[in-house]
Structures are given as structure tokens and as C-alpha cells.
Steps between C-alpha positions, in 0.01 A plus 500: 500500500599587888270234634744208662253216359508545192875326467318198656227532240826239288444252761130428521206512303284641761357880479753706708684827390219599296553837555249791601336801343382696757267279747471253175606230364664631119305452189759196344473329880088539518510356094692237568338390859206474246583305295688185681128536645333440243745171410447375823118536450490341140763218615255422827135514225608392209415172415753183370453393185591126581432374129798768359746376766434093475529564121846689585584198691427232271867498307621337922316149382349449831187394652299810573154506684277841495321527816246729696451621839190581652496816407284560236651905386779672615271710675409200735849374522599856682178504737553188577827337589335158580402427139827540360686268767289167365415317117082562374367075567568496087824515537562335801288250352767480259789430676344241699420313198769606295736201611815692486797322621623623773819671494777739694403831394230682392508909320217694588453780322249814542481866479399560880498865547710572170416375180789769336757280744365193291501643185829683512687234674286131531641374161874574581500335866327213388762440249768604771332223725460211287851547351624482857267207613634241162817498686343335813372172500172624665190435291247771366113458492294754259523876514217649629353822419247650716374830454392726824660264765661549827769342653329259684374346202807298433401295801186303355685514151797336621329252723266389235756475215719281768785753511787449771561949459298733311659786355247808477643821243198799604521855382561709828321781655582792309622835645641836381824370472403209236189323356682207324677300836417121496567308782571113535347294812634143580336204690607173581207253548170734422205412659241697593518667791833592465636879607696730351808397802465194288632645217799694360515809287735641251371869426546793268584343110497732319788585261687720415409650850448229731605164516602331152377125356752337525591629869164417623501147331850433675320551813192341442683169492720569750240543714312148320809312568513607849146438567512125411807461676348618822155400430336851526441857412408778682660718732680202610693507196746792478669633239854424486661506140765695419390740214719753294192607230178607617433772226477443097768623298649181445227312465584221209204299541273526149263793518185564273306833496217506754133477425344828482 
């Protein structure tokens, strides 16, 4: 092919050097347009099955509550932002009365605008997570799974399970270039009312194409450890470490098959 993009085409997932035939895109180009489409649709509709996944989950022997935003269908939760950012009053009911003891971290865990992120990669960075927090002294309240919530959500959560940092994993926005990223968001003392300069993000886990497990748990608590030292997240914190592995191939973490 004469075009000069297509060489970069090695470099980057996104659509360039596709090629022309005529004034058109070629056939392979227009199929395949098509159908990372259609994944991005079915990642954004489809639904979580939350049962499958805490049953996945159960083999980590820890304390797991199954919670519910105010959106009532994943339908409502994509008209309407609000409901997915706070708990239904059952469930915050719940955690009010629960009695939890308070602790340093809480996991968050929802399918946001991905539920394929959650299902091809939720188990594995949970496992990647925990096996990096039992080598801090830090203290872990339950896991929570929360279907159809947004990242704001972690505020209440936290603050009424007494965390000192929450620790949200959300499916990403899908786009042509991948339907499966999940993303990890990080702040110290939630409240409500919080922003999103409160909090820190570690983006794009995805492997073997994006960031690997263990790569993204190294920098989780980096950034945890930094965080308590300073007494903050947010923009104020900035990402310093010193990193040789962002991608997967040597992942050596344990990795199960995802939930399909």
C-alpha cells in the first residue's frame, strides 16, 4: 500500500491508513468499522450480571456487599447520570445501619459504561489489588459491587462505610478502538460533595493491549501510599513513580478466565 499511514497503523489502534476505493472507504475497512460498533454498543447496553461475578469472587474470602443505585434499568442509568452517582434509601439504609468498622480502604466495583471491561477484566484486577494491598499494613472494609454507578458514587459509599480512600474500578466509555478499558479512580477522604480534582485516575486496563494487572496495581498503591503521606488526592497529587511495565506480557499475577 502507497499510503504513508498505514506504517503507523503498528503504532496505534486508532482507524488511520485504512485505505480507499475510489471516494470509499474499502469493503474489509467499512466491515470492520462495523463491527467494533456494534461492541461498543453491546458493552455500553448490556446489562451486569452482578450474581455471576460475586459468585466468581467468592474463592477471595472477603466481605462483599451487593448494592444498588438509583437507577432502576440501564436504560435510566444512561438518561440519567444523577441516579447512578448515589445508593436507592435501601441500601443506604444499609450501610448506615450496617455497623461496619471503619477502615483504610474501600474497592468499589461497577460496570459504569462497560460491563465487557468488568467481565473481561474485574476478577483479575481485584486479585492484582488485594495481592498488592496484604503487603501493606492498611486495612480493607467489604468489597462492594454496584451495578450502573458513576464515579461519584464512591463518595457516599466511602463516607458511610468510614473509609480514609475509596478505590472505584468502572468499565470506561467505549470507542472504536476498544469496548473492554476499565479505569481505576482514587480518593482520599470521600465525602459527598467531593469533585473529580479530588480524585486520581489510572486509565486504560486492559490487557494484552493496554495497561496490565499487575502494572496498574503497582500504581494504585503508589499512588495510596502517597496520598496518606500527603493527606490528599486530586490533582494535587502527581504522579511520580518510576515505572518500566505498563503493558501485559509479563504479567505474573494469577489470572482466571473472564466472565462472559
Amino acid at each position: 500500500m502507497n499510503d504513508p499511514w498505514y506504517k503507523l497503523r503498528a503504532f496505534t489502534e486508532a482507524r488511520i491508513g485504512q485505505g480507499a476505493a475510489g471516494c470509499s472507504m474499502p469493503t474489509a475497512a467499512h466491515l470492520d468499522f462495523q463491527v467494533a460498533h456494534a461492541l461498543a454498543r453491546d458493552a455500553v447496553l448490556r446489562a451486569w450480571d452482578v450474581r455471576k461475578f460475586e459468585e466468581a469472587i467468592a474463592f477471595l474470602e472477603q466481605p462483599i456487599l451487593t448494592l444498588a443505585t438509583q437507577a432502576v434499568s440501564r436504560k435510566q442509568y444512561l438518561q440519567r447520570p444523577d441516579q447512578g452517582r448515589q445508593l436507592n434509601d435501601l441500601c443506604r439504609r444499609q450501610l448506615i445501619e450496617s455497623g461496619h468498622t471503619p477502615s483504610d480502604l474501600v474497592f468499589i466495583m461497577s460496570n459504569g459504561l462497560s460491563s465487557t471491561a468488568l467481565m473481561n477484566h474485574g476478577v483479575n484486577l481485584l486479585l492484582a489489588l488485594l495481592e498488592s494491598q496484604v503487603k501493606t499494613q492498611l486495612s480493607l472494609g467489604p468489597i462492594c459491587l454496584i451495578p450502573d454507578g458513576r464515579v461519584a458514587l464512591s463518595d457516599s459509599v466511602g463516607a458511610l462505610l468510614g473509609a480514609k480512600m475509596v478505590i472505584m474500578i468502572v468499565g470506561e466509555r467505549p470507542g472504536l478502538s476498544t469496548d473492554d478499558s476499565l479505569g481505576i479512580y482514587l480518593t482520599y477522604g470521600p465525602q459527598e460533595g467531593r469533585s473529580d480534582a479530588d480524585r486520581n485516575c489510572i486509565s486504560n486496563i486492559r490487557p494484552p493491549h493496554g495497561m496490565g494487572y499487575r502494572a496498574a496495581a503497582e500504581k494504585t498503591f503508589y499512588l495510596i501510599d502517597e496520598a496518606f503521606l500527603r493527606g490528599y488526592s486530586g490533582v494535587l497529587l502527581k504522579d511520580e513513580m518510576i515505572t518500566t511495565e505498563t503493558l501485559a506480557p509479563s504479567e505474573t499475577v494469577r489470572i482466571i478466565e473472564g466472565i462472559s
